[in-house]
NUKEMAR-796010 format. One record per residue (C-alpha): x, y, z; residue in one letter. Coordinates in nm, 4 decimals, decimal comma. Last residue first. Example, Ala and Ser with C-alpha at 12.3 -4.5 7.8 and 13.67 -1.06 7.14 Angstrom:
REM residues 2
- 1,3670/-0,1060/0,7140/s .
- 1,2300/-0,4500/0,7800/a .
REM end
This chain:
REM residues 206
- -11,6640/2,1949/10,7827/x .
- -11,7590/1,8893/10,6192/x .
- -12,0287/2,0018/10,4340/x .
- -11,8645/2,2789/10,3591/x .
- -11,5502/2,0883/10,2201/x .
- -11,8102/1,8783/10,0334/x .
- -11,9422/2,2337/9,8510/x .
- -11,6589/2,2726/9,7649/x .
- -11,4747/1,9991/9,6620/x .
- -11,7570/1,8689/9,4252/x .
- -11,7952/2,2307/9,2475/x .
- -11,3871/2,1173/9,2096/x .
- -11,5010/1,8234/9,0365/x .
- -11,7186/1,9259/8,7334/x .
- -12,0411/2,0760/8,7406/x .
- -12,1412/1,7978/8,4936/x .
- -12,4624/1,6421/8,6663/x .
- -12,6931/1,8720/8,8652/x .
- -12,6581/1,8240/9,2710/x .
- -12,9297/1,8881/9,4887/x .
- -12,7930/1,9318/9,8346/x .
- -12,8728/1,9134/10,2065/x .
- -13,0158/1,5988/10,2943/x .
- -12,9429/1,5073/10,6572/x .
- -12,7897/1,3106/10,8209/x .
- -12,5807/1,4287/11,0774/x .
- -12,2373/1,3680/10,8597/x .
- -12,4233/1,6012/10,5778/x .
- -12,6460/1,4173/10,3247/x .
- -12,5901/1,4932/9,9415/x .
- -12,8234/1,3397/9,6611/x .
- -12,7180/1,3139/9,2894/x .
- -12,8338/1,4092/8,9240/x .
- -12,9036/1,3139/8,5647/x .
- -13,2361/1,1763/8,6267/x .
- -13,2982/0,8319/8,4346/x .
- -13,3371/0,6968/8,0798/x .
- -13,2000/0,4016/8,0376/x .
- -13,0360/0,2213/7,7683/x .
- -13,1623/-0,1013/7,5817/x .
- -12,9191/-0,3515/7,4358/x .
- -13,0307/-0,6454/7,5920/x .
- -13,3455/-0,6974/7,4192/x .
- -13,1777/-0,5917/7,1080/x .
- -13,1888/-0,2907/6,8528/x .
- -13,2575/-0,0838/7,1516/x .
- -13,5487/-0,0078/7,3904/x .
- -13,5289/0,2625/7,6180/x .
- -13,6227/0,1816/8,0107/x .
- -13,7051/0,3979/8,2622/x .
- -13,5990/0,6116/8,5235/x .
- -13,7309/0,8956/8,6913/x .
- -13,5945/0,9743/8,9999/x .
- -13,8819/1,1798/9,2934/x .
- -13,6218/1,0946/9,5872/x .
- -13,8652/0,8646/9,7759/x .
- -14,0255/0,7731/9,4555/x .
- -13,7405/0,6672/9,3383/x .
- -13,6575/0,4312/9,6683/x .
- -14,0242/0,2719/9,6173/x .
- -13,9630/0,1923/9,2420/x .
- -13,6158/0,0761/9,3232/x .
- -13,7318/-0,1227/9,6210/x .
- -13,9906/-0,2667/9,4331/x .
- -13,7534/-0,4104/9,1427/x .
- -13,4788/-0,5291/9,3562/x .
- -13,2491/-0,2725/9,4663/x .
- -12,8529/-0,3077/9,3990/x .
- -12,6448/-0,0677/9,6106/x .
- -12,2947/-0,0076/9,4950/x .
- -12,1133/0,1268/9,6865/x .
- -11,7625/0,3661/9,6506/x .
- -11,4460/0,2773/9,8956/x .
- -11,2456/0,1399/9,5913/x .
- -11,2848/0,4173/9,3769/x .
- -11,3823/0,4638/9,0026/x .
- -11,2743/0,1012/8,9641/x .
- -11,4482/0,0217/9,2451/x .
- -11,7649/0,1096/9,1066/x .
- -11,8091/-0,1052/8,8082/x .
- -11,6604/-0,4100/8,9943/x .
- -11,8965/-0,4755/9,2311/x .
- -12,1906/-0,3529/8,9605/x .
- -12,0727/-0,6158/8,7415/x .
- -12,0237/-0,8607/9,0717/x .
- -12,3763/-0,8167/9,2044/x .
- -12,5632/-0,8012/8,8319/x .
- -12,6303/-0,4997/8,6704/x .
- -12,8195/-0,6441/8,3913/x .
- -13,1344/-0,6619/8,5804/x .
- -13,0534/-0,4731/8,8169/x .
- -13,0734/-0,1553/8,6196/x .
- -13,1926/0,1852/8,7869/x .
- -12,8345/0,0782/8,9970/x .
- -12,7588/0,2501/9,3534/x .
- -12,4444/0,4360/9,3245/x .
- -12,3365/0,5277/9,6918/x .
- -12,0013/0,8077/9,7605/x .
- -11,8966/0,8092/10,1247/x .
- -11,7399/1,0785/10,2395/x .
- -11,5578/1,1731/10,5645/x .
- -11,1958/0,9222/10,4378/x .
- -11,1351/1,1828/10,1628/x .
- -11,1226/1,4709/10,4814/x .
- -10,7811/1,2920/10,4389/x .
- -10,6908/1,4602/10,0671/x .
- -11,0118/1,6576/9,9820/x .
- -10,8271/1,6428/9,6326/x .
- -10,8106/1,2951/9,5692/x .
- -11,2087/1,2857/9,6560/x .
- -11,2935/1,5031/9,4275/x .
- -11,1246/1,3001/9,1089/x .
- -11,3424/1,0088/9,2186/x .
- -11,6848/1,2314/9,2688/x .
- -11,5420/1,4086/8,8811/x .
- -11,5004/0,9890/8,7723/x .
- -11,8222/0,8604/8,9444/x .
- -11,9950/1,1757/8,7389/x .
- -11,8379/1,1434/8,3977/x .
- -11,9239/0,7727/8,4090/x .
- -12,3297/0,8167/8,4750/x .
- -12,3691/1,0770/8,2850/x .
- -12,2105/0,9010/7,9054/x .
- -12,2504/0,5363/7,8019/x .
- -12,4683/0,4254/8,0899/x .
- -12,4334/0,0365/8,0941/x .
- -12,3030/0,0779/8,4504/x .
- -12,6487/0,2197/8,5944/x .
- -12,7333/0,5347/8,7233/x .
- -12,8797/0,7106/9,0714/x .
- -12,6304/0,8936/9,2823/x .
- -12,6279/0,9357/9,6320/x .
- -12,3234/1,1293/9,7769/x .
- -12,3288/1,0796/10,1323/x .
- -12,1152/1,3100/10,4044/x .
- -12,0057/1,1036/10,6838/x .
- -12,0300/1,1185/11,0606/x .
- -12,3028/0,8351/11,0021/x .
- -12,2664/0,5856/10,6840/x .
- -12,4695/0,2947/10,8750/x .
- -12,7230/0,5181/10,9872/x .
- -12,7812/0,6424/10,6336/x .
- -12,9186/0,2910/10,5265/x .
- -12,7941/-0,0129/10,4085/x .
- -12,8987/-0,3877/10,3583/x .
- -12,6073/-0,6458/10,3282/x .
- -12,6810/-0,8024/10,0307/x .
- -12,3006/-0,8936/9,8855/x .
- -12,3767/-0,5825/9,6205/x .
- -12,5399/-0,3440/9,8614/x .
- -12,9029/-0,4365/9,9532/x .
- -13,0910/-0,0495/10,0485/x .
- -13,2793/0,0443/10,3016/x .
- -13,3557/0,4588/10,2511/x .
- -13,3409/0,7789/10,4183/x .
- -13,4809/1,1322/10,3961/x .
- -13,6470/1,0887/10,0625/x .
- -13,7852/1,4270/9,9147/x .
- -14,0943/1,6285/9,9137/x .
- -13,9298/1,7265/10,3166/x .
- -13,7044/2,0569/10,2160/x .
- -13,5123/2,1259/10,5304/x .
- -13,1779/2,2025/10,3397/x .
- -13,2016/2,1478/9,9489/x .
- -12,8852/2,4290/9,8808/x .
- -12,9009/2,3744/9,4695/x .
- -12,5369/2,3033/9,3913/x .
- -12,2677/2,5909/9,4205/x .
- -12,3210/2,5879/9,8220/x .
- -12,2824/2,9322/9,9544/x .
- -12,3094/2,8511/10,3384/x .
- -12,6997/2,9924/10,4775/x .
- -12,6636/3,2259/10,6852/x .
- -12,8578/3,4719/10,4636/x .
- -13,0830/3,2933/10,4251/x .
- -13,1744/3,1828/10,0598/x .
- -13,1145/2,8094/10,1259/x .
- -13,4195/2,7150/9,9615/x .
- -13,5962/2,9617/9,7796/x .
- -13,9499/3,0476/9,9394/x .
- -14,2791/3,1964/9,7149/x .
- -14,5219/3,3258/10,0024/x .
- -14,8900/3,1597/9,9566/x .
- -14,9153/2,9867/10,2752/x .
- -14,5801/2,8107/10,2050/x .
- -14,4911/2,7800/9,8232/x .
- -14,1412/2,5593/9,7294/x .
- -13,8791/2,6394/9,4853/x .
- -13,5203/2,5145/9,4235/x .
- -13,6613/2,1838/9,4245/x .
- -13,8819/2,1709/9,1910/x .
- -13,7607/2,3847/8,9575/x .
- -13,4610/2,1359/8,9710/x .
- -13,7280/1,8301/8,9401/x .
- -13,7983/1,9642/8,5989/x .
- -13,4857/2,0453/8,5056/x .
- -13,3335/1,7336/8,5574/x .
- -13,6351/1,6065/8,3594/x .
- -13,5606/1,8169/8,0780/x .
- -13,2022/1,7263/8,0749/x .
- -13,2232/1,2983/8,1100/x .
- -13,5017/1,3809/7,8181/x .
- -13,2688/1,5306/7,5992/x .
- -12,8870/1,3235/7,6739/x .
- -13,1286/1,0451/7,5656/x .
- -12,8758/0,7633/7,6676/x .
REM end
């Protein structure tokens, strides 16, 4: 993967995010001064983004937030062939969840593949559960990927290789967090490690 471009774009949509101008007055999200001290970018009632989706999971049941509700989501964007973001991630969301002990059983972590074509039900089945047996995988067909990154402003696309099949993707290098309402809260950067996980879950939760 083009550790480069997955950074500049994660940048891009940070400065994005983290900004937004209302009748000329520059606002930073979650600025109040009630606002809980998230260490990911606080995204709270920012509506450029995706506020739900409909989504097959790997036997085809279609998903949305309502089906996840009284949880916390994690929504991350990858694919299994990912040699490097996507890996790190499920394993510091994997390692997070052993240390939120019970609260464990409030989150529900979704991968939804940039890749279907290679990730295939039972690849993608088994890619996630070895992270964590309660993680999804959500497998989009071509226009429901395109439609569900547009939602949430991804980039993805393909990188050829030396082979037809051994392109990688490039793709934004970061997840989605609802709270158990809901609703989207956080922006969260790839690599902040587990315990960044942990607390700003246990807030979520709280």
């Amino acid at each position: 993967m083009n550790g480069v471009r997955i950074s500049s774009v994660t940048r891009r949509v940070c400065a994005l995010l983290a900004a937004c101008v209302v009748g000329g007055a520059l606002l930073l999200a979650g600025c109040g001064n009630d606002a809980p001290a998230f260490q990911n970018l606080d995204i709270t009632g920012n509506t450029q983004f995706g506020s739900n989706f409909a989504l097959p999971d790997t036997s085809g049941k279609m998903r949305t937030l309502a089906d996840f509700k009284g949880k916390a989501v994690v929504l991350f964007f990858g694919y299994t062939h990912c040699p490097d973001v996507c890996p790190t991630t499920m394993a510091e969301l994997s390692q997070a969840l052993q240390q939120l002990g019970t609260n464990a059983a409030r989150v529900q972590v979704l991968f939804v593949t940039i890749d279907p074509a290679r990730d295939t039900p039972n690849v993608l089945s088994q890619y996630v559960s070895a992270f964590n047996p309660t993680f999804i995988g959500l497998r989009p067909d071509d226009a429901e990927l395109a439609k569900v990154a547009k939602d949430f402003r991804v980039y993805y696309a393909k990188v050829p290789g030396k082979s037809p099949d051994s392109y990688t993707m490039d793709h934004t290098a970061a997840s989605y967090v609802f709270d158990p309402s809901g609703k989207l809260r956080l922006f969260a950067r790839d690599g902040q490690g587990a315990q960044s996980w942990v607390h700003d879950l246990k807030l979520l939760l709280s």
